[in-house]
C-alpha positions as CSV (number, residue, x, y, z in Angstrom):
1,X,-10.9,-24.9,5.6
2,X,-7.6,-26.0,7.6
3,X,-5.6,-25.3,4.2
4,X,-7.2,-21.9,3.7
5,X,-6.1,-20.8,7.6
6,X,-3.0,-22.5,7.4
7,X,-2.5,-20.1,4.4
8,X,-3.8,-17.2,6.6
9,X,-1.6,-17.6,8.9
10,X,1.5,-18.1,7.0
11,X,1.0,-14.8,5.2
12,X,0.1,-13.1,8.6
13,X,3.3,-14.8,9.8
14,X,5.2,-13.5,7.3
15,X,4.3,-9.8,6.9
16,X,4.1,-9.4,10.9
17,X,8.3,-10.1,10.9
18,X,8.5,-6.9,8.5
19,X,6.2,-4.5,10.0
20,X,8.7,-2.9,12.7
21,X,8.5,1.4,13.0
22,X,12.1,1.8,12.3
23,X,11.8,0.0,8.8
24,X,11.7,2.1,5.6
25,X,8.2,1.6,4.5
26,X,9.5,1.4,0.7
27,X,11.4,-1.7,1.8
28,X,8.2,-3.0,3.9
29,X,5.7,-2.7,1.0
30,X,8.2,-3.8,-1.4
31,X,9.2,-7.3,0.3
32,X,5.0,-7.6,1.4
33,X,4.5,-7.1,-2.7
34,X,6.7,-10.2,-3.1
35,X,4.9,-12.5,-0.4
36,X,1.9,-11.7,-1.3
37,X,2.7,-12.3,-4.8
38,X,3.6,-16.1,-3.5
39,X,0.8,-16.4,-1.6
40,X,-1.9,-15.7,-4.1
41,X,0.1,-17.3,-7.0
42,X,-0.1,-14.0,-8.6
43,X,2.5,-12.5,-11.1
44,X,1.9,-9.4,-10.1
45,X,1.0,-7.1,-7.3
46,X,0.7,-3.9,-6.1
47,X,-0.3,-0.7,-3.7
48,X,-1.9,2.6,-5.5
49,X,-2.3,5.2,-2.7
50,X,-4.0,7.3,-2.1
51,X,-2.4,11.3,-2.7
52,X,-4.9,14.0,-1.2
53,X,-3.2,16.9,-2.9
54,X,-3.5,15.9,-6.5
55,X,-6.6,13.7,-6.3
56,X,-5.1,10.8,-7.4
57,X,-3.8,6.6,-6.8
58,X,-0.2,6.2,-7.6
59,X,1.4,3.6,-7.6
60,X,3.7,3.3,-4.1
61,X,4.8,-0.3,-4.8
62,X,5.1,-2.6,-7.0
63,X,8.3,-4.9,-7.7
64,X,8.9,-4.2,-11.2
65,X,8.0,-0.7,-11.6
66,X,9.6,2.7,-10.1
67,X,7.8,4.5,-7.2
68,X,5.6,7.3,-8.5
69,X,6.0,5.8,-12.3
70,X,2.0,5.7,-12.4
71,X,-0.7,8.1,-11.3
72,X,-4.5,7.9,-12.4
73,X,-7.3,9.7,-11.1
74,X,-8.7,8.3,-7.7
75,X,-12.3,6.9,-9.4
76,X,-10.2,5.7,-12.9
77,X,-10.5,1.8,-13.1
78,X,-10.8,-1.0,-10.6
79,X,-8.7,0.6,-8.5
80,X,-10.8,3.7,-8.1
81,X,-13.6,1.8,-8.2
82,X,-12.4,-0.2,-5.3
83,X,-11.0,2.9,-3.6
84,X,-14.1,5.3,-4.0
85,X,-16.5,2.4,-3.0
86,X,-14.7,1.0,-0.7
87,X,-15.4,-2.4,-1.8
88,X,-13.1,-5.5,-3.2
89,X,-13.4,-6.7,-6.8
90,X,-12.3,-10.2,-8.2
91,X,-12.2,-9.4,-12.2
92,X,-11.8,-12.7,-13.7
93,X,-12.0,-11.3,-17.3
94,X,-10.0,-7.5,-17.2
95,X,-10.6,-6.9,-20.6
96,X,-14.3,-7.6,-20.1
97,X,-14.9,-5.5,-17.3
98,X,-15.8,-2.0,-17.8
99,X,-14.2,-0.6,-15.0
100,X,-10.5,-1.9,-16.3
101,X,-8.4,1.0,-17.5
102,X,-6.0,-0.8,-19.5
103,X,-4.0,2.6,-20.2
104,X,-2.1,1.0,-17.1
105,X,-1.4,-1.8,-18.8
106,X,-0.4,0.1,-22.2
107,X,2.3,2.5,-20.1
108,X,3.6,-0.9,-18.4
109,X,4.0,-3.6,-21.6
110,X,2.1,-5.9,-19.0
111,X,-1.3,-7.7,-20.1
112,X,-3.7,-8.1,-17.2
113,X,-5.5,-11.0,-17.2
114,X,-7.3,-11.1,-14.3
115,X,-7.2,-9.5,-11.0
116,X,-8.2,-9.4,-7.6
117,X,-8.6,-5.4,-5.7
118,X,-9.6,-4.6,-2.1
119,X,-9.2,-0.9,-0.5
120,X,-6.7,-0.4,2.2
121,X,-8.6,1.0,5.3
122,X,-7.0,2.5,8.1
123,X,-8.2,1.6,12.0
124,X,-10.7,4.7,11.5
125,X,-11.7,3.7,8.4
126,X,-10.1,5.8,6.1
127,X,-9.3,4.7,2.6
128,X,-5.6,4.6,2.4
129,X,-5.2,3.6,-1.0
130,X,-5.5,-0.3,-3.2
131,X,-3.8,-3.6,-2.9
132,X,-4.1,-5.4,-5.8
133,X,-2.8,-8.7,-7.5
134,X,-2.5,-9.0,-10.8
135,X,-2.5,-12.6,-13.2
136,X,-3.4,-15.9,-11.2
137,X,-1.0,-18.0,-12.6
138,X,-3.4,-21.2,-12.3
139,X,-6.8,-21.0,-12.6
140,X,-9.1,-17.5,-11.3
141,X,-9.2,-15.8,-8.5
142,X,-11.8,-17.0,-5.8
143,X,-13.2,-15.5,-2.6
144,X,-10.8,-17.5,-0.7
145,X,-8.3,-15.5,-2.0
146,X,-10.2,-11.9,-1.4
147,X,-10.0,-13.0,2.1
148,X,-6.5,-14.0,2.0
149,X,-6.0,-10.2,0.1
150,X,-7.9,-8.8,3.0
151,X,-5.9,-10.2,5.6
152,X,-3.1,-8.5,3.4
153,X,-4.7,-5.4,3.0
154,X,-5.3,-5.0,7.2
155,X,-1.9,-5.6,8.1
156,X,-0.2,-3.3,5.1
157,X,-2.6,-0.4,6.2
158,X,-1.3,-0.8,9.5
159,X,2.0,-0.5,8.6
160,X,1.5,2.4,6.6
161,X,-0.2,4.6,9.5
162,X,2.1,3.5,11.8
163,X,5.3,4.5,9.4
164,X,3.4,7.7,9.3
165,X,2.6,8.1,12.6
166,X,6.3,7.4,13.6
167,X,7.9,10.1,10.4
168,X,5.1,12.5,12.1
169,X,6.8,12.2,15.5
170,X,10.3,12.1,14.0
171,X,9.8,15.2,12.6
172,X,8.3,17.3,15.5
173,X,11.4,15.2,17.6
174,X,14.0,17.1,15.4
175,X,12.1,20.0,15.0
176,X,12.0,20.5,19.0
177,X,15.5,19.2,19.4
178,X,16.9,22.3,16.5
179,X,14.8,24.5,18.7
180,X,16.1,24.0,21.7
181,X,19.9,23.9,20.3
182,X,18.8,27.2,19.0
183,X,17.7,28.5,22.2
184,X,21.0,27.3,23.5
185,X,23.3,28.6,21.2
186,X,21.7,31.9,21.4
187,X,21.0,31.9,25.1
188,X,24.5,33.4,26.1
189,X,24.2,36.4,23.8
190,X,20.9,37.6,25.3
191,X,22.8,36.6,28.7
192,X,25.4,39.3,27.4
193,X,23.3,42.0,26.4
194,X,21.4,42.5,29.8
């Protein structure tokens, strides 16, 4: 129990030191992809999110592969499953499981072994997207690792709402700063004209 919070916290520890509004997310799910990849003794791991206008999970994250190299439909495999559901899934056996789409694994020269899946849930409880890890290295995953994945999976969604919260303001910040320099610039030739 002591090793399994010690654990805990060290990840928590770990992932809190990235998670500050002025990082580039890419870089913040990027460097959580290779802690948590230590952590659960995984080869492998990564974030599908969650993209409204085409309906689909694509890959944001993952260390070895190029952002937006891998879309599938949002209920495709045990990352749709996990993300239409809303529930975690330890697959011990991918290859076993009917809900493993091993196209993934066909476009990416990787063989899944096993894996371990829970959705990414914003404070309101809205499905951001998946965090998975991919190929225990020793032995399968267990349930002390979904909570470890969890733990993960709160703190990653966190970051990603709050990077888009922050863009969000950034935007309208600019957008009402080029306004006003507008207004400026054009404020002494309706000056002139009356």
């Amino acid at each position: 129990m002591e090793e399994r919070m010690t654990r805990s916290y060290r990840l928590a520890e770990k992932l809190s030191q990235l998670f500050d509004l002025e990082s580039k997310i890419d870089t913040v799910l990027s460097v959580s992809m290779y802690y948590l990849n230590q952590f659960m003794d995984s080869e492998r791991s990564s974030i599908f999110l969650f993209q409204p206008w085409n309906q689909q999970l694509t890959i944001f994250s993952s260390l070895d592969l190029e952002k937006h190299e891998i879309c599938i439909p949002k209920s495709c495999g045990v990352a749709g499953c996990v993300f239409v559901n809303r529930q975690p899934a330890v697959v011990n056996n991918a290859y076993e499981d009917s809900r493993f789409y091993k196209e993934v694994d066909d476009l990416t020269g990787f063989k899944t072994r096993n894996l371990i899946c829970t959705p990414l849930l914003d404070f309101k409880g809205n499905c951001l997207g998946t965090l998975q890890s991919l190929n225990k290295k020793r032995e399968d995953f267990t349930t002390e690792d979904l909570e470890l994945l969890n733990l993960a999976a709160r703190m990653i969604a966190a970051a990603i709402h709050n990077s888009r919260q922050y863009t969000e303001l950034f935007v309208k910040h600019e957008a009402s700063r080029t306004v006003i320099r507008q207004i400026a610039d054009n404020g002494g030739e309706i000056l002139d004209k009356l």
